[in-house]
C-alpha positions as CSV (number, residue, x, y, z in Angstrom):
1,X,107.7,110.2,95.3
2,X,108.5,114.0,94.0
3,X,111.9,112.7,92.7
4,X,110.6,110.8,90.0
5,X,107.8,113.4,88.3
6,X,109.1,115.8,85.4
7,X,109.1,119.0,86.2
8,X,106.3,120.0,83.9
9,X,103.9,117.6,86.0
10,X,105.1,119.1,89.2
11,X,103.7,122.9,87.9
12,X,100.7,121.0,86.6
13,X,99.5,119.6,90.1
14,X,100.8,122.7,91.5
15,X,97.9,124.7,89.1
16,X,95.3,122.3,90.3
17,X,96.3,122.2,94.0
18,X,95.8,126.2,93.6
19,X,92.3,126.1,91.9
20,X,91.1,123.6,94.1
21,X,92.3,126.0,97.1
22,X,90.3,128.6,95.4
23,X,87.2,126.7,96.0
24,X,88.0,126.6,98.8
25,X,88.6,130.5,100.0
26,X,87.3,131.8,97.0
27,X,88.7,135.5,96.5
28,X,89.7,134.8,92.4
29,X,93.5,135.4,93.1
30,X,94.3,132.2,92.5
31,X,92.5,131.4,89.8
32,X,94.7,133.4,88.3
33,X,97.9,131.7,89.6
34,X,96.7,128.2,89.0
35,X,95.9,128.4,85.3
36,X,99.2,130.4,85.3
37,X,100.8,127.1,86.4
38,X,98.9,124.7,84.5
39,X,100.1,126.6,81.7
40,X,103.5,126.8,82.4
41,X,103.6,122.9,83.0
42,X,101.8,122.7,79.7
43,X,104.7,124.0,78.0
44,X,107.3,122.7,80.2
45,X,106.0,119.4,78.9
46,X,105.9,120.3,75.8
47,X,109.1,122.0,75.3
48,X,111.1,120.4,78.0
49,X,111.9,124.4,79.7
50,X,114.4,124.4,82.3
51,X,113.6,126.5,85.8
52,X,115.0,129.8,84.5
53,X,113.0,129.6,81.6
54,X,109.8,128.1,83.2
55,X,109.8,130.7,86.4
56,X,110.1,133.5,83.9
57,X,107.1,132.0,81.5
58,X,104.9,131.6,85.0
59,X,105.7,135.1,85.9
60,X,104.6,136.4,82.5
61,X,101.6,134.2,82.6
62,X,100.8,135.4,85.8
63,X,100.9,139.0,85.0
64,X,98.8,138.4,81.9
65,X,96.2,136.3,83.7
66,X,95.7,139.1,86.8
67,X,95.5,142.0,84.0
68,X,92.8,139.9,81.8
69,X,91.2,138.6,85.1
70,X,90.8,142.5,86.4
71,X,89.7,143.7,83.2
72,X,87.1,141.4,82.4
73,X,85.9,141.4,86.0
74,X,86.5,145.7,86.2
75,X,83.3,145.3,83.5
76,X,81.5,143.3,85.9
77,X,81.2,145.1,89.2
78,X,79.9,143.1,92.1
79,X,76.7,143.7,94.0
80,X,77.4,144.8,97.8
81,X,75.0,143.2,100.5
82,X,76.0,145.2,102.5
């Protein structure tokens, strides 16, 4: 079944598998990781990357995601119930 999808695809279910998760045990990490995925499919699709060039795109994403991700929610802080 997995040996027929392009690799693209693969990261693009993998993104979607991860933001579903998050709904599940929501904690916003991998929000950050999914839409880093989807994105790298995106442009694995696109460009037709190989896996050097498509781990090193996630990663990037990935890093840029988490750093937008804490500042945007850095400017937002939380109420405690506690």
């Amino acid at each position: 079944m997995i040996d027929g999808l392009e690799p693209g695809w693969l990261w693009l279910i993998a993104g979607v598998v991860m933001l579903i998760a998050e709904l599940v045990a929501p904690g916003f990490f991998l929000l950050f990781i999914g839409s880093a995925a989807i994105a790298t499919g995106a442009f694995v699709l696109l460009f037709g990357l190989g896996l050097p060039a498509a781990l090193t795109l996630f990663v990037l994403y990935t890093a840029v995601a988490v750093a937008a991700g804490r500042k945007v929610y850095a400017r937002r802080p939380v109420a405690s119930s506690d």
